[in-house]
C-alpha positions in Angstrom: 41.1 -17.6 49.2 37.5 -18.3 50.3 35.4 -15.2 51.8 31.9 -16.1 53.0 29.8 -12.7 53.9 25.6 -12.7 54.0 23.2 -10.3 55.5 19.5 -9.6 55.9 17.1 -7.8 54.3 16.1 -4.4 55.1 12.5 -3.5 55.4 12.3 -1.6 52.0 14.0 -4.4 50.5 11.4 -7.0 51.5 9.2 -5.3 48.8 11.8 -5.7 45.6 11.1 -8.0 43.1 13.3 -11.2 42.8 15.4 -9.7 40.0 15.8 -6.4 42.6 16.7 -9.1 45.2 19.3 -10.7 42.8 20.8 -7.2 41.8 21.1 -6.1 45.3 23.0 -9.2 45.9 25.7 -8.1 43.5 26.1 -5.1 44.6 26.3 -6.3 48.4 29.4 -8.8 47.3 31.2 -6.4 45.1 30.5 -3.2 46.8 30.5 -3.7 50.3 31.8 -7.1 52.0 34.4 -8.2 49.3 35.0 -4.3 48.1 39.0 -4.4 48.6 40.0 -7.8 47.3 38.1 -6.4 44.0 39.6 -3.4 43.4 42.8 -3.7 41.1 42.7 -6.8 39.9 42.4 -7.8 36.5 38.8 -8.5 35.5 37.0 -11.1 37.8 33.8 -13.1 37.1 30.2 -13.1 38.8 28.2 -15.9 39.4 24.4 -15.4 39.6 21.5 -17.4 39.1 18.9 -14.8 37.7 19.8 -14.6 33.7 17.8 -11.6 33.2 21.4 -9.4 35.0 23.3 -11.1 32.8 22.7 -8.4 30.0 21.8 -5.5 32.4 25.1 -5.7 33.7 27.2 -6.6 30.9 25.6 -3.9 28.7 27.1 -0.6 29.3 24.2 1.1 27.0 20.9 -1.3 28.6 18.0 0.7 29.9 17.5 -0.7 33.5 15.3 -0.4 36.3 15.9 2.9 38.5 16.5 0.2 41.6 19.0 -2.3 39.7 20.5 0.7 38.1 21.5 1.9 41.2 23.6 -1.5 42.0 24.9 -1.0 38.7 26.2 2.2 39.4 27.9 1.4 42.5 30.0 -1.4 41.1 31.2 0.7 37.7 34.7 0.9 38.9 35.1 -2.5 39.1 36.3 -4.5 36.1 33.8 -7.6 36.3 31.9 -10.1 34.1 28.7 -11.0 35.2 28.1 -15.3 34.0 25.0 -17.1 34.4 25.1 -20.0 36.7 21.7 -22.3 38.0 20.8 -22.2 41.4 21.7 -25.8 41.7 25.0 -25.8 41.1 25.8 -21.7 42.8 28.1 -22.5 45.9 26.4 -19.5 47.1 23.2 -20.0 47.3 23.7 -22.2 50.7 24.9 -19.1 52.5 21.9 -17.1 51.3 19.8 -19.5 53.4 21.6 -18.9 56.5 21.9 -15.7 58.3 25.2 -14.6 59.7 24.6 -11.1 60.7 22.2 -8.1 60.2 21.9 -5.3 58.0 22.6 -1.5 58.7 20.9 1.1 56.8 22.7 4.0 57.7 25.5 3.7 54.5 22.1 3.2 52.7 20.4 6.2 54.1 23.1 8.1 53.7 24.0 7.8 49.3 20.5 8.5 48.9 20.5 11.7 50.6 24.0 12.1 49.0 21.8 11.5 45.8 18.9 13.4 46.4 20.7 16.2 47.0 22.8 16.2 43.9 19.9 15.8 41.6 18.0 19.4 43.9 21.6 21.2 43.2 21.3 20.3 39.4 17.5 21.3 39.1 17.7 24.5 40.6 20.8 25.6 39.3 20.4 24.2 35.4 16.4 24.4 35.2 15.4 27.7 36.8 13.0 28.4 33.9 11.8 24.6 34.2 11.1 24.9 37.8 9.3 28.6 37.7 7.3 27.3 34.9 6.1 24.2 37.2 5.2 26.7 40.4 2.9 28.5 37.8 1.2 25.1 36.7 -1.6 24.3 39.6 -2.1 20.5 37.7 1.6 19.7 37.5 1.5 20.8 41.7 -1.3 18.5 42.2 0.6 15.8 40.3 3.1 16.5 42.6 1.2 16.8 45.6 0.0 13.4 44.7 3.5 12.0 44.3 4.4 12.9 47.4 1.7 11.5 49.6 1.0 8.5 47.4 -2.7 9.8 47.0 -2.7 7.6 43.6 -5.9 5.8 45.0 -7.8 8.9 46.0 -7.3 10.7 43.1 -6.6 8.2 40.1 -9.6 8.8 38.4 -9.0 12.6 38.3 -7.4 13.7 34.3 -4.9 15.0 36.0 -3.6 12.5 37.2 -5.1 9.5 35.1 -2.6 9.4 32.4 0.5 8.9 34.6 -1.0 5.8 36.6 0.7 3.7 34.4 4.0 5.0 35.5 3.0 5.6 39.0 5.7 3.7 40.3 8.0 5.2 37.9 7.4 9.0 39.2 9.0 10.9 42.0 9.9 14.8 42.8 13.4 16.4 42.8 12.7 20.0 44.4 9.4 21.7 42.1 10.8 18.9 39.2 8.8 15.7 38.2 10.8 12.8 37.3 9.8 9.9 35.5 13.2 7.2 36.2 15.7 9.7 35.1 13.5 11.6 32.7 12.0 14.8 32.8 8.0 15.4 33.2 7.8 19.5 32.0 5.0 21.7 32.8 1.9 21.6 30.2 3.2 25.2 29.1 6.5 24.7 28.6 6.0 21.5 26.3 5.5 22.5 23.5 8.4 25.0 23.6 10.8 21.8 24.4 9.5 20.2 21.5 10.0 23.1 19.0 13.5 23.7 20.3 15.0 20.0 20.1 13.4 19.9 16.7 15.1 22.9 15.2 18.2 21.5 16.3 18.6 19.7 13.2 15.6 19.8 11.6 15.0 16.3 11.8 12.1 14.4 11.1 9.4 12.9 13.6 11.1 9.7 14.3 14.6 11.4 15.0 13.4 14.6 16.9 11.1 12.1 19.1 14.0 9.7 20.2 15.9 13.0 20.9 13.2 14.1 23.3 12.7 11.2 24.7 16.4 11.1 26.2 16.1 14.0 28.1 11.8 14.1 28.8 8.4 12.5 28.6 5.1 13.4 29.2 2.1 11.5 27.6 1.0 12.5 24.1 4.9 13.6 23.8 4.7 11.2 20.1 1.9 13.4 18.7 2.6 16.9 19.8 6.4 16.1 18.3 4.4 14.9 15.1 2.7 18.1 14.9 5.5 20.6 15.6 7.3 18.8 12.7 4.5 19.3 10.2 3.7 22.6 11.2 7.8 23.8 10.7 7.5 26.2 7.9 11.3 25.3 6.8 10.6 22.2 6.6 7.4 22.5 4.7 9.4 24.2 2.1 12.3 22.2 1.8 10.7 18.9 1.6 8.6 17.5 -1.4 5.9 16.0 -1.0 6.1 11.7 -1.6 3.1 10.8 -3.1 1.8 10.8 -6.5 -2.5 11.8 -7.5 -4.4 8.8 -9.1 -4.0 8.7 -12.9 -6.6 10.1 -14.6 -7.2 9.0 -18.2 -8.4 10.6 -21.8 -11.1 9.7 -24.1 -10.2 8.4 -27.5 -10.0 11.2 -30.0 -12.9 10.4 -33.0 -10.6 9.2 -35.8 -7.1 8.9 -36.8 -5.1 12.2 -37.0 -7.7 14.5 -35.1 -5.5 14.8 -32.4 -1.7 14.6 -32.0 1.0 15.4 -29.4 4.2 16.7 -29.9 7.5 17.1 -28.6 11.0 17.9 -29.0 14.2 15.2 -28.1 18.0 16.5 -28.1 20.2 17.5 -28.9 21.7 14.8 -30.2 25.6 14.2 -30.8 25.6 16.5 -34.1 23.4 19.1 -32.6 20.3 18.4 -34.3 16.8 17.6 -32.2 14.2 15.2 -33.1 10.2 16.4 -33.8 8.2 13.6 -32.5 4.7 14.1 -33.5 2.0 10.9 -31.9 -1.6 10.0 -33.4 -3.4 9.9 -30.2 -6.2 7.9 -31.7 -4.1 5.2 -34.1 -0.8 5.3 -32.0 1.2 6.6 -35.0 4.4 7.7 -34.6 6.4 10.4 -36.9 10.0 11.7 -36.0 11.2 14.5 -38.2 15.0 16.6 -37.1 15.7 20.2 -37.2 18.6 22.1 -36.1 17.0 24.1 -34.3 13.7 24.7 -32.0 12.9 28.5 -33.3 9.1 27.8 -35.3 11.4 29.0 -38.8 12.6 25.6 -38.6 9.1 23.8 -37.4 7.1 25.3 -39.2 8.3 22.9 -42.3 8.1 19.9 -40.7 4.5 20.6 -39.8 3.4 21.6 -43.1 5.2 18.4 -44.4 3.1 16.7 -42.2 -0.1 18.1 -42.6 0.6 17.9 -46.3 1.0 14.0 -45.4 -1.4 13.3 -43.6 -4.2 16.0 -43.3 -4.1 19.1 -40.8 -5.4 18.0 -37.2 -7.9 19.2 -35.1 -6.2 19.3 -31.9 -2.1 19.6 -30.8 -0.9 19.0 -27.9 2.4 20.2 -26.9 4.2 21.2 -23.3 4.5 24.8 -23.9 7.7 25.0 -24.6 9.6 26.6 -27.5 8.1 27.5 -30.3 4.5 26.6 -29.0 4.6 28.9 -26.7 5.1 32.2 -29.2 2.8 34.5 -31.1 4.1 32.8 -34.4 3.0 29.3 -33.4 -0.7 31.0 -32.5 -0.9 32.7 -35.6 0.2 29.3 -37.9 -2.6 27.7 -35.6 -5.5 30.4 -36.7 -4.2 30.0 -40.0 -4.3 26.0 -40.5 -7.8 25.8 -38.1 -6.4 23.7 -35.5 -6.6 24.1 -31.5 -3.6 24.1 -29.6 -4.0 22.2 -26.3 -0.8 23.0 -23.6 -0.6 20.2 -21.0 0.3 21.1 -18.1 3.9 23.0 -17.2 6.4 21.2 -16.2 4.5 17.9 -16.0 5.7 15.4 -18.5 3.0 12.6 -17.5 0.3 15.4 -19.0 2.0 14.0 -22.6 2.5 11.1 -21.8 2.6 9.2 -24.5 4.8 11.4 -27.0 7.4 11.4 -23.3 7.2 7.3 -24.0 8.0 7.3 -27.1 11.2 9.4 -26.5 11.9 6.9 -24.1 12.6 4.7 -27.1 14.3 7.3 -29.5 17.3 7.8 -26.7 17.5 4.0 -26.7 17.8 4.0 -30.4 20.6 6.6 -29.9 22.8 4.9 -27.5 22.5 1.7 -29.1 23.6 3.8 -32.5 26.9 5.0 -30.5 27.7 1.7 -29.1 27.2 -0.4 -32.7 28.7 2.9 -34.6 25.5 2.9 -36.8 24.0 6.1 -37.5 20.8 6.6 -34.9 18.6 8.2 -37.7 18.5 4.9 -39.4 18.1 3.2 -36.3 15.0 5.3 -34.9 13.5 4.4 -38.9 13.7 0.8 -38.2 12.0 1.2 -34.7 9.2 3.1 -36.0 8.5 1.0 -38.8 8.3 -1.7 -36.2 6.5 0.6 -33.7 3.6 1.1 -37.1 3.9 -2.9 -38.0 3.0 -3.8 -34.0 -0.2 -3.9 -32.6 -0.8 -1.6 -29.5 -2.3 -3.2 -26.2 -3.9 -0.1 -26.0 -6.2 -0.7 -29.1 -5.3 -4.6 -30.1 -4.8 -3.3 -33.8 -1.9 -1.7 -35.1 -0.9 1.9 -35.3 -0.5 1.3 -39.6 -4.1 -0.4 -40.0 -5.7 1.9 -38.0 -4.1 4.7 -39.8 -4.7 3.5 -43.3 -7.0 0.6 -43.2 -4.4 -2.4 -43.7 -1.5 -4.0 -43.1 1.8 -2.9 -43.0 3.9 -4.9 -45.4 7.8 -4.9 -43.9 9.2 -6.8 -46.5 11.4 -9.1 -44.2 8.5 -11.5 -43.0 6.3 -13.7 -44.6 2.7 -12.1 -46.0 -0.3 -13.3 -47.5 -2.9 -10.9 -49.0 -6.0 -10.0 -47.3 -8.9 -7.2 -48.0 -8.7 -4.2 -47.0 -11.1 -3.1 -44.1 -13.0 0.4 -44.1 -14.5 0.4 -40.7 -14.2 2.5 -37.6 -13.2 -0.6 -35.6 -15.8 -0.1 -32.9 -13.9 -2.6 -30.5 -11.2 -0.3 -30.6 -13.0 2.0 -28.6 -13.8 -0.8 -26.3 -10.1 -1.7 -26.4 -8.7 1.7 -25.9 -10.9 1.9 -22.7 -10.5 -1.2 -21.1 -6.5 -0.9 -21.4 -6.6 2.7 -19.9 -8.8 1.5 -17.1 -6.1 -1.3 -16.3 -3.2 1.1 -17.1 -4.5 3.3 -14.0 -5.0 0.2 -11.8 -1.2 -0.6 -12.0 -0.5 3.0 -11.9 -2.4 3.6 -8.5 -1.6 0.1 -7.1 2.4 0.5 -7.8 3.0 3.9 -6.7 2.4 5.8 -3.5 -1.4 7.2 -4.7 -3.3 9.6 -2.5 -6.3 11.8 -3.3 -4.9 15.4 -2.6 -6.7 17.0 0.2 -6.0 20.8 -2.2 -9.1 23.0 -2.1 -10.0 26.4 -3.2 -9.4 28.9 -0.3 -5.7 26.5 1.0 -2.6 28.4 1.1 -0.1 26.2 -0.7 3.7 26.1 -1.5 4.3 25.3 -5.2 7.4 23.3 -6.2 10.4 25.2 -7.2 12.4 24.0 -10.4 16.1 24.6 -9.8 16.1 26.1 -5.5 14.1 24.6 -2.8 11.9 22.0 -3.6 9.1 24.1 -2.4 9.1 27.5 -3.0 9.1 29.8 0.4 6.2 32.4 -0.6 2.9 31.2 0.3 -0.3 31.5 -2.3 -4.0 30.7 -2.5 -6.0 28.2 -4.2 -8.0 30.3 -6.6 -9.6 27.6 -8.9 -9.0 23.6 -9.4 -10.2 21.8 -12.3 -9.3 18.1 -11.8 -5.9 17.9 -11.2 -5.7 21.5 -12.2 -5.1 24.0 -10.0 -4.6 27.9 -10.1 -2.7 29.3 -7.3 -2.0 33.4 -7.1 0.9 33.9 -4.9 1.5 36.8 -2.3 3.8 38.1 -5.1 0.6 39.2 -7.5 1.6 36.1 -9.7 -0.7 33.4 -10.9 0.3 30.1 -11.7 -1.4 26.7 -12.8 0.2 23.5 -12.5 -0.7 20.1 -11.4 -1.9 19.3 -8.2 1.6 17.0 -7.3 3.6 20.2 -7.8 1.5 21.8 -4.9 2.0 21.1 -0.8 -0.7 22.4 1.5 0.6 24.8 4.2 -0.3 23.3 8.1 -0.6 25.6 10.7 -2.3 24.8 14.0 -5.4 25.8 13.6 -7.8 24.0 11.5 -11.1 24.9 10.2 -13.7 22.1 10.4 -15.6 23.8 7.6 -13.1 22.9 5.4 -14.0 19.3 5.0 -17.3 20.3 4.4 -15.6 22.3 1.2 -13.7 19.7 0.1 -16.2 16.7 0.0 -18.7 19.0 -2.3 -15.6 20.0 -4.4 -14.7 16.0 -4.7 -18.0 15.4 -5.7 -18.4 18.4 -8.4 -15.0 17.1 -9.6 -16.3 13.5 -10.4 -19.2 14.7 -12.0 -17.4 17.1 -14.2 -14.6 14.6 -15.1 -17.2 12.0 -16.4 -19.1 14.7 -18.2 -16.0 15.6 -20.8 -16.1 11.1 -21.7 -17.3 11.2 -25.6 -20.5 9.5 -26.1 -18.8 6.3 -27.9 -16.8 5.5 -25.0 -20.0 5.5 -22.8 -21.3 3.1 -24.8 -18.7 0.3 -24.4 -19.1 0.5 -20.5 -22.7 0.8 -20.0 -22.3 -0.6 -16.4 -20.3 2.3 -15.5 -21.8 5.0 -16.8 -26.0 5.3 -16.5 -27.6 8.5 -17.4 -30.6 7.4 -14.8 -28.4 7.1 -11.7 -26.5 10.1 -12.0 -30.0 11.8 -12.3 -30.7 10.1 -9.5 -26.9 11.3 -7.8 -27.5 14.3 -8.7 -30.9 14.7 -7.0 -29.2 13.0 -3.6 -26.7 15.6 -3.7 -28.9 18.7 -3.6 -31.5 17.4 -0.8 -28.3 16.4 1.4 -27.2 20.4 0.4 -30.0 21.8 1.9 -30.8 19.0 4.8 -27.1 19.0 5.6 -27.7 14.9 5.9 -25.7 12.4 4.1 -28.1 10.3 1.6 -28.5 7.0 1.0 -27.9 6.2 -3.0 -30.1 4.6 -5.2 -27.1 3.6 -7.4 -24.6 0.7 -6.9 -21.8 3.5 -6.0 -24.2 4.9 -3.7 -25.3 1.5 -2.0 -21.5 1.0 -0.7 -21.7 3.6 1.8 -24.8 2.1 3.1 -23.4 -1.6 2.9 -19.8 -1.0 4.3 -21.0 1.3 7.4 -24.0 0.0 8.5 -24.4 -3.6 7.5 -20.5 -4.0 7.5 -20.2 -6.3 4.4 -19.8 -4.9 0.3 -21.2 -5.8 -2.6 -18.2 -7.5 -4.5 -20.8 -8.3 -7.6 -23.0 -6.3 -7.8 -26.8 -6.6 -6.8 -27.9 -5.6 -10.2 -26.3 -9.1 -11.3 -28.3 -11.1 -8.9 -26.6 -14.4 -10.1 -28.5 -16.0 -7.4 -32.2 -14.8 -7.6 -33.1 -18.0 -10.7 -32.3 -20.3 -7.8 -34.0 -18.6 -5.1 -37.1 -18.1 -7.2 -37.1 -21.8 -8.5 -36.7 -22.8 -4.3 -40.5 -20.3 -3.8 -42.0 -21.7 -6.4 -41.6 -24.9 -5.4 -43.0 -24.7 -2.1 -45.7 -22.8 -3.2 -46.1 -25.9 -5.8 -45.8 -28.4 -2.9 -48.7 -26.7 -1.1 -51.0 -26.7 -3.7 -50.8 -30.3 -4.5 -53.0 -32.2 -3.2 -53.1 -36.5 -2.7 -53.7 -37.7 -5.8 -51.4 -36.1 -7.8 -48.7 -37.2 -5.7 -50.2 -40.9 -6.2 -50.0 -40.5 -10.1 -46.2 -40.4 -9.5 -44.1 -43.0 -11.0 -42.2 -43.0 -8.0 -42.3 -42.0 -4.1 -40.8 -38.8 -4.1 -41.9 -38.3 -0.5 -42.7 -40.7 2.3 -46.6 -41.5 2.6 -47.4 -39.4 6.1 -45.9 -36.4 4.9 -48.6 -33.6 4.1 -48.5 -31.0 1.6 -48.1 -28.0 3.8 -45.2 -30.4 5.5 -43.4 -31.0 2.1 -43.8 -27.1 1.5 -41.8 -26.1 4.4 -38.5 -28.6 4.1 -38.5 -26.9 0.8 -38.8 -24.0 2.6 -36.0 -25.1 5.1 -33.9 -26.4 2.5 -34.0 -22.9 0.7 -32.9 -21.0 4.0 -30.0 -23.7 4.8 -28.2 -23.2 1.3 -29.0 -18.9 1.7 -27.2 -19.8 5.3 -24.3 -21.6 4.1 -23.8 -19.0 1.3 -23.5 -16.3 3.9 -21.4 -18.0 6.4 -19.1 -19.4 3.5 -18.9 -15.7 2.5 -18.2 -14.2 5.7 -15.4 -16.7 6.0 -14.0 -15.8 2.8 -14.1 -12.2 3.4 -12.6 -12.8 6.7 -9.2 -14.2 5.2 -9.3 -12.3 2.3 -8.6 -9.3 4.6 -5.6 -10.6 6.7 -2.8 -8.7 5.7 -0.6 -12.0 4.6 -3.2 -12.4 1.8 -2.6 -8.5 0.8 -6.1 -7.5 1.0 -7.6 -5.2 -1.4 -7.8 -1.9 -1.2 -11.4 -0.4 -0.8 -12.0 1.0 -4.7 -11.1 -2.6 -5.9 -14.2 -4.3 -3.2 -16.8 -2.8 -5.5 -15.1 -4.0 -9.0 -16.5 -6.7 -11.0 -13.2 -6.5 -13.5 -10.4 -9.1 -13.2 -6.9 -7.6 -12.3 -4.3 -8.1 -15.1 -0.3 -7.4 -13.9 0.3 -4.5 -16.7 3.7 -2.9 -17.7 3.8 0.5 -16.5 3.3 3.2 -19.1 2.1 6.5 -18.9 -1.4 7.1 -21.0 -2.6 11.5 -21.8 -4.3 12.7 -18.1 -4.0 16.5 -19.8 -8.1 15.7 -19.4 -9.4 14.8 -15.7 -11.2 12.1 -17.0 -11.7 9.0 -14.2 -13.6 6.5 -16.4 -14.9 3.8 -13.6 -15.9 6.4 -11.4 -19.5 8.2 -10.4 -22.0 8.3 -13.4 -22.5 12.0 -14.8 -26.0 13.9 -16.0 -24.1 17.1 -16.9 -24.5 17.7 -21.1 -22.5 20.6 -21.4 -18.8 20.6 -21.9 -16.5 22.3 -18.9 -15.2 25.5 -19.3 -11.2 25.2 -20.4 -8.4 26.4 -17.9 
């Protein structure tokens, strides 16, 4: 059967867009002229030339215009397949050309009143809070007022009504509602109360709460007020921990071998004993020594066995726990003269290098279980190898450093050499440079951000076995590097690490706070830098200069009182300067001035050409220069040539820099644009931050050592 129906277009209709046109098309066939041959059968295919419909109407869950939606809607009952078909060869498209009869508008008119009327009846009986809200609201009834008499011309430039011009055609009015397609536009007031409520719901997070809204609303700025009620969510602030780690912070080299050790426990093991691990912060030497029990009547041994060994230390570190955290401990530490240094609680990077070591104990213990070898005699073979090695911390090995030679292992060949009886000053060198590359790869490999904690904050501290935050609030009473002392609504007073802390937002924010923070960030850097021992200032000269800090130092306290921010004399102080107002950095360093022999050879020149006169030129062997040049003449295309190579240098630069930044070349981060150190790929360890020490950071003038915690 062959059915041929066509009709014109209406007036409204002479205003759709092409893809409208071809929807409406549809809709006319199906719908209307061929409406009862359609219904019933099994499922029949549609022709049409416009591709874009092919997925509009095929895809139940597509997001269509309000106008093909409509055509969309009044075929659903039909079971149809829409196909793709060019012009050329449609069979229909002849017909389209020539008019049979007219159009009527009345069935038209008629659904959308019908529609109109349903979507008033929803609004006013499921919204009556929504449309009393919008009756208050004078701007959302001047938005409407616009709406309705298409005053978008008139009034566009108004704030009001600015922000919606790009959905202008978009907008219409259902009763006192504002619709944007088949979204709702709420009342300014009521926003942020939508927002709030869909995101308790579940508690989701910004991403999820925001595709929830926008099913059901919009308004603009709907992304960042959702982003803001889902910070500000107190449950959710003390549920979730915070994702990001503080830059490492390194220790100075103790002054010799033994002065300072840390300490820690490992087990228990399969038999119920644990494992004393003591660690030569200095020499890297490692001693492991069991007990079967933690109480100090069973330590106390092992240390004087130790100290009998080896000599009493000057400083232990430990983690607090059992027994250096008891009054017998503290007494035995009076007694033998030696400080006891806590690291922080429950932060096992603050000892780091006695938790890496365990690392390699466990490993010794599971490989004993799997080989059936007894683990103590596996954990002596790794240390004697551990002793034997030398450290990329120090380039010499834990043994030599400890005893001035060689370990002899007895499995590998050995000839003798003499014994050295040094300090090893590149050691210190050593030590430095590998804990200024450790925190590189630290700070490059892990999700690093300067915390934003300063005294006066109300924080949430991490819990250890509940919520990951804990719900009572405290306030930042003191912070010491990446110390901080909190007291808690409770009357309790805690220090930890600043990781273990999460800042409390709340919606309003004091702008003096920044203020705090910046002269807190700079006291910081000044008194991290003032705890670095003398010899380890002396192997990086570049980074640490007694004159420049004086000179920091100075800066600061005029930009105190003047309330202005300074320009530095120092290179770290020049970057500011550079970066924001000549936009370029100084990726050398301007002290270097690797260019300035060349430059000055280029002046002197000139000057040399202008001076000569005729006849010292004609005493040449050769014609350097052709015979009606003048001296003043040769002086300036020296001059010239000078200025061309200065200009190619700082085009070549800017082109450099230019593709160095593109994010396919992964661009630098802005601490490493003022570094004049190669970067080496390092395996991760963790190296002692118990000390806030930042080694390639500001200079320091302070002599005197920081108070302890």
């Amino acid at each position: 059967m062959c059915h041929v129906a066509n009709r014109a277009l209406t007036d409204v209709e002479t205003r759709y867009g092409q893809t409208e046109l071809e929807a409406a098309a549809i809709k006319f066939a199906c719908a209307d002229a061929l409406y009862k041959y359609l219904v019933g059968p099994p499922k029949f295919e549609i022709f049409t030339d416009c591709k874009p419909l092919v997925h509009l109407f095929n895809n139940p869950t597509s997001r269509a215009p309000l106008r093909i939606e409509r055509q969309i809607l009044a075929i659903q009952g039909l079971d149809y397949v829409v196909k793709y078909q060019k012009g050329v060869e449609n069979i229909a498209d002849y017909g389209s050309r020539h008019l049979t009869r007219r159009h009527d508008d009345i069935p038209m008119v008629k659904s959308v009143n019908e529609l109109e009327e349903g979507l008033r009846t929803f609004v006013s009986e499921d919204n009556e809070y929504l449309s009393r809200m919008a009756k208050d609201d004078n701007d959302y009834q001047f938005l409407k007022e616009v709406i309705q008499r298409n005053l978008w011309k008139k009034h566009g430039k108004d704030p009001r009504v600015s922000r919606f011009l790009g959905v202008a055609s978009d907008l219409s009015v259902v009763g006192e509602i504002i619709l944007c397609k088949d979204k709702v536009i709420p009342p300014l007031s009521s926003r942020r109360r939508f927002v709030e409520k869909a995101h308790k719901i579940g508690h989701s997070g910004e991403t999820r709460t925001l595709k929830l809204l926008q099913e059901k609303i919009w308004f603009p700025g709907i992304a960042k007020l959702c982003k803001e009620a889902v910070q500000n969510c107190q449950s959710c602030q003390v549920t979730h921990d915070r994702t990001y780690d503080e830059p490492l912070q390194s220790t100075s080299l103790p002054p010799g071998p033994w002065h300072t050790i840390s300490v820690d426990f490992k087990g228990p093991f399969k038999d119920g004993t644990y494992a004393l691990v003591g660690y030569d912060l200095y020499s890297r030497y490692p001693v492991v020594s069991y007990c079967r029990f933690t109480a100090f009547s069973c330590v106390k041994p092992i240390l004087d066995s130790w100290f009998s060994t080896f000599g009493t230390v000057k400083e232990l570190k430990s983690d607090r726990g059992p027994p250096f955290n008891g009054h017998e401990f503290s007494a035995y530490a009076r007694e033998r003269r030696f400080v006891h240094k806590p690291v922080k609680p429950r932060h096992p990077r603050g000892n780091g290098e006695a938790e890496k070591l365990m690392q390699n104990v466990k490993k010794m213990e599971r490989i004993g279980k799997q080989e059936r070898k007894k683990y103590r005699c596996l954990i002596e073979g790794m240390l004697n190898a551990y002793r034997a090695t030398p450290h990329p911390g120090t380039g010499k090995s834990p043994f030599k450093l400890m005893f001035g030679r060689k370990m002899r292992l007895g499995v590998l060949p050995e000839i003798s050499e003499t014994p050295e009886r040094d300090n090893h000053p590149e050691v210190r060198q050593n030590d430095a440079l590998y804990k200024l590359k450790s925190k590189r790869y630290h700070d490059k490999r892990r999700n690093v951000r300067k915390s934003r904690i300063a005294v006066g904050d109300k924080i949430l501290m991490k819990n250890k076995r509940t919520d990951p935050l804990s719900r009572i609030p405290g306030k930042v009473i003191n912070i010491r590097g990446n110390d901080v002392t909190a007291r808690f609504d409770d009357g309790k007073v805690f220090m930890r690490d600043k990781s273990h802390f999460k800042i409390v937002r709340e919606r309003s924010y004091v702008e003096e706070r920044e203020r705090v923070r910046g002269e807190q960030t700079f006291q910081d850097n000044i008194l991290n830098l003032s705890r670095i021992d003398q010899s380890t200032r002396d192997v990086l000269p570049d980074q640490i200069n007694r004159d420049e800090a004086d000179q920091l130092m100075n800066s600061h306290k005029s930009s105190t009182n003047n309330r202005k921010q300074p320009i530095y004399v120092t290179r770290r102080g020049r970057e500011p300067f550079l970066d924001e107002k000549l936009r370029i950095h100084d990726t050398c360093g301007v002290n270097n001035l690797h260019g300035m022999p060349a430059i000055l050879a280029g002046i002197a020149g000139a000057v040399a050409a202008k001076l000569a006169d005729e006849d010292d030129y004609k005493k040449s062997l050769s014609s350097v220069f052709p015979g009606n040049h003048s001296s003043s003449k040769r002086a300036g295309y020296q001059v010239l040539a000078l200025l061309i190579t200065l200009g190619i240098s700082i085009v070549s630069g800017a082109i450099t820099g230019f593709i160095v930044k593109q994010s396919v070349f992964d661009p630098p981060t802005r601490e490493q644009l003022y570094d004049d150190e190669d970067f080496w790929e390092l395996p991760e360890i963790y190296v002692n931050h118990n000390e806030p020490n930042d080694i390639p950071l500001q200079p320091t003038t302070t002599k005197t050592e920081a108070p302890s915690s």
